[in-house]
N, C-alpha and C positions, 0 to 999 in steps of 0.2 A: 425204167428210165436209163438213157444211156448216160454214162458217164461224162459221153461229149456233149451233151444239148446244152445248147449256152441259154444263160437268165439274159445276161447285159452283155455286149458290142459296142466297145467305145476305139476302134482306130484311131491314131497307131497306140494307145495309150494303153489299155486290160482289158479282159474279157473276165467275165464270171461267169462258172457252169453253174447247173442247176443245182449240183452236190453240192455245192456251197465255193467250192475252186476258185479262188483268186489267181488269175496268170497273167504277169506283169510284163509286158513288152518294151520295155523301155525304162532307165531310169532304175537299174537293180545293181551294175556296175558300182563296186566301192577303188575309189584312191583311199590309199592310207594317209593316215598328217603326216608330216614330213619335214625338214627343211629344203624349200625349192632348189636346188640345183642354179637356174636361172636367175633367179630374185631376190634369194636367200630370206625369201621371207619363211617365216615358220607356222607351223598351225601343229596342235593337239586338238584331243576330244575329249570332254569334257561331262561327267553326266550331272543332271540341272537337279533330277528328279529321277527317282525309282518307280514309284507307284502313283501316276501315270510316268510311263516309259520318255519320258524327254533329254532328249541333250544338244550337245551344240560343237559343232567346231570353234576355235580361235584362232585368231592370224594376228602376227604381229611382223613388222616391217625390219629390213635387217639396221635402219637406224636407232634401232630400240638398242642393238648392242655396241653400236657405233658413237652415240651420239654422248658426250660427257660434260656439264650436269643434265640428266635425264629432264627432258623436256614432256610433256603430258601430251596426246597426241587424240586428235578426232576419234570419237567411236559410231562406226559403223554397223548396227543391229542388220543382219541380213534376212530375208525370206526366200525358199528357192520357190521354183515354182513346180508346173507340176498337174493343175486341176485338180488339185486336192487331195490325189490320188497314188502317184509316181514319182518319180524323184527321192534325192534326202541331201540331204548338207556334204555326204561323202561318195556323192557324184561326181566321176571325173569334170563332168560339163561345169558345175561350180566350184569345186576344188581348183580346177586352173584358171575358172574366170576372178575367184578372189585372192587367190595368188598372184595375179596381175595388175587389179583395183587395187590391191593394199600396199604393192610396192611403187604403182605410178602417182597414188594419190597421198602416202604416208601417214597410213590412217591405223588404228585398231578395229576388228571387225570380231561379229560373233556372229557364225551361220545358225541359223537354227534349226532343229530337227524337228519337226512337228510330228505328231502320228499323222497316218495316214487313212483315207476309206479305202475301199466299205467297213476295212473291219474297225475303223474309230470313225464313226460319222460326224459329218461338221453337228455341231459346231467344237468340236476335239483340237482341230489345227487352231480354234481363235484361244482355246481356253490355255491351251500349250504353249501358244506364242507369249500370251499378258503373262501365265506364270515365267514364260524365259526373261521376258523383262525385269520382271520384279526380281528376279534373282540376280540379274548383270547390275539392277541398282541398289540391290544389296551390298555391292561394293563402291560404292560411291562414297563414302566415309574413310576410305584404304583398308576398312578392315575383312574383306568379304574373304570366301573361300578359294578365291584363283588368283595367283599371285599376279599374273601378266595384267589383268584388269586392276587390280591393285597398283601398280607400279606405273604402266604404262598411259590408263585411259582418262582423258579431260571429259569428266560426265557435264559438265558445262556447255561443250558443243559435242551432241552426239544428233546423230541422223539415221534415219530406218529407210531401207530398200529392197524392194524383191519385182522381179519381172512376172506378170500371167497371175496368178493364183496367188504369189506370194508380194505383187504389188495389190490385191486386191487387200493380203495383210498386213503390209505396210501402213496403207491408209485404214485401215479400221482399228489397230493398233493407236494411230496417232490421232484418231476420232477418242478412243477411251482414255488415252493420258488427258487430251483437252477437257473432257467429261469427267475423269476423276484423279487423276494428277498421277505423277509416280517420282514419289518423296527422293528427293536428291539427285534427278535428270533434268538436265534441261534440253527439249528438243528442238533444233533448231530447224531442222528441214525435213523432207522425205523424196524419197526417189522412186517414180513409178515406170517401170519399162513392160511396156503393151501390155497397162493393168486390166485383170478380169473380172469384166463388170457387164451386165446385163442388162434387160428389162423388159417388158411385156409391149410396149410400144415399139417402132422404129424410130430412132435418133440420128439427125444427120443423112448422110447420102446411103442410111442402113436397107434402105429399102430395095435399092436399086444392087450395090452390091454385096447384100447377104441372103445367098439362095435362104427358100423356104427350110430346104434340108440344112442347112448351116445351121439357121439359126435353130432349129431344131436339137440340133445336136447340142446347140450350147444350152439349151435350158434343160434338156435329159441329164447331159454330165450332171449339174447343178444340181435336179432334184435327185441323182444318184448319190452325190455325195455329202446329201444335205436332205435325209428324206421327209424329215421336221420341218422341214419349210415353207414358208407362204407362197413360194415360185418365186418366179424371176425378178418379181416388184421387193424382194427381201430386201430391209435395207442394208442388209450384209453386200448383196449382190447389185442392190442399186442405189450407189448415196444419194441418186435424185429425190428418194424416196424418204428421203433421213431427214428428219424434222432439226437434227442437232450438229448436221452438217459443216453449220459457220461456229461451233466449236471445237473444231480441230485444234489439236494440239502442238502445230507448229507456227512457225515465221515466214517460210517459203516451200515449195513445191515445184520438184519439176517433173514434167509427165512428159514421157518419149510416147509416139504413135508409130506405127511403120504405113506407108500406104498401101502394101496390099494383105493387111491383117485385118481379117474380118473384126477386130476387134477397136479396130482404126479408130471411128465413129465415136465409140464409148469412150476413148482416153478426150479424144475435143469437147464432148460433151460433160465431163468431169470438170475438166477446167474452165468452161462457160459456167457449170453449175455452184462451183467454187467460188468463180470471184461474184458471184450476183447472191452468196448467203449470208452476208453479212462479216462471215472472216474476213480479219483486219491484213492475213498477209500477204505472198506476192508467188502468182503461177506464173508457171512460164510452160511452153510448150513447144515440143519439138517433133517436126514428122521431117525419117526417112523414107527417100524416094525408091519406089522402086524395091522395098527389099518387105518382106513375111512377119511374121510373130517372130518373135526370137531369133533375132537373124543374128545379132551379134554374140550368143553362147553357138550358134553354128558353125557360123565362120569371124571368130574373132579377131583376126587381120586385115579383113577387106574394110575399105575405105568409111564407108556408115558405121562400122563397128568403135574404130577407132577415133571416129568424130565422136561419137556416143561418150566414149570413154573420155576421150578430154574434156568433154561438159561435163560429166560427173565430176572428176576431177578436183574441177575449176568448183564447185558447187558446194564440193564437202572442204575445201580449202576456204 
């Protein structure tokens, strides 16, 4: 066998050889924390956990050193995205997109590092993320192990966000607080941008614009990264699918679509499926025109990026 024969082909995203070879195309680049230059907001790293390998970045705003008497300030749980797969919390792409959220919105944020597949298969990234929580509200008493969450964060409104893969654990995150609570947070909202969600049916105008081969590919990644799975109808992958749907564990919900992200379809169809489960709080939904999946970590100063970002803003305010 050669060395080269590839098992998995997942463009742009990793190939796996048949030796077992993981080779990451995307998403391997580390920014170090830092204090921004720009923003002067700060961020460290942080480890949650040793055995499972978990950590996080923090960000805190430069009115944390400004402001006198210290005022408590929104905490923002972040998920990058990714398919499961690629990415990490000290991605340039997210390193500058939360250096810029946390000083437009003046918020506290914790990225989080989830492992990653094939070589931690889901459900790894879900069990990683709920241990990241319970450790951020661990400090919710002031007495936790990281002083900036101690000092800085109002665990009274805190909000979870991730774009793709990491809004799909956004919302599954705030599915399990509502299902089994997490002592000392109160969650107030979640932020989904072009959440990754699927399912064995077509939803919406999915029929017309998501090639065979598309969709294809989006339920391969899924069963790659999740080889334990029921398929696409998972209710990890499809909340339509989730009997406990309408206990979510927030107030409010806002879901960005993009119009030409194959993924379009599934964020409307979230939010139709949302407000018709019985949860008591309030979606809202927004599609940009004319722009991809991820268009605003791509080009985050063109016009849709930066409407984006002032709803977010205005949201976690």
């Amino acid at each position: 066998m050669s060395n080269e024969e590839l098992a998995y082909d997942f463009p742009p995203m990793l190939k796996v050889y048949k030796d077992g070879r993981v080779e990451r195309l995307m998403g391997t680049d580390i920014a170090p924390p830092s204090t921004d230059p720009k923003t002067g907001v700060q961020s460290k790293d942080v480890v949650i956990s040793q055995e499972p390998a978990i950590s996080a970045r923090l960000y805190i705003p430069k009115s944390t050193t400004t402001s006198s008497p210290q005022t408590k300030l929104p905490l923002l749980i972040y998920f990058h995205g990714g398919g499961f797969c690629v990415q990490s919390s000290s991605s340039p792409t997210y390193h500058n997109y939360l250096n810029a959220l946390v000083s437009e919105a003046n918020v506290v944020a914790v990225s989080v590092d989830y492992r990653l597949a094939p070589e931690h298969p889901l459900p790894a990234a879900y069990e990683d993320s709920w241990a990241a929580l319970k450790w951020v509200a661990s400090h919710s008493d002031g007495n936790g192990s990281e002083d900036w969450l101690n000092s800085f964060a109002d665990f009274q409104r805190v909000f979870f966000s991730g774009d793709s893969a990491g809004g799909n654990l956004a919302h599954n995150m705030a599915l399990k607080v509502g299902c089994e609570g997490l002592a000392g947070v109160n969650l107030i909202g979640i932020v989904l941008v072009h959440p990754y969600f699927w399912g064995t049916e077509p939803v919406g105008g999915e029929e017309s614009t998501a090639t065979a081969a598309g969709r294809e590919f989006i339920s391969a990644l899924w069963r790659f990264t999740y080889p334990s799975t029921s398929g696409s109808d998972d209710p990890f992958f499809n909340p339509g699918k989730d009997s406990k749907l309408g206990e979510l564990g927030c107030v409010k919900v806002l879901v960005f679509v993009a119009e030409k992200d194959i993924l379009k379809d599934r964020g409307v169809y979230y939010s139709e499926i949302l407000r018709k489960s019985g949860w008591k709080g309030v979606v809202e939904l927004i599609e940009a025109t004319g722009e991809g999946h991820v268009f605003h970590l791509e080009d985050p100063t063109c016009d849709n990026a930066v409407a984006l970002e002032k709803k977010i803003v205005a949201f976690l305010n």
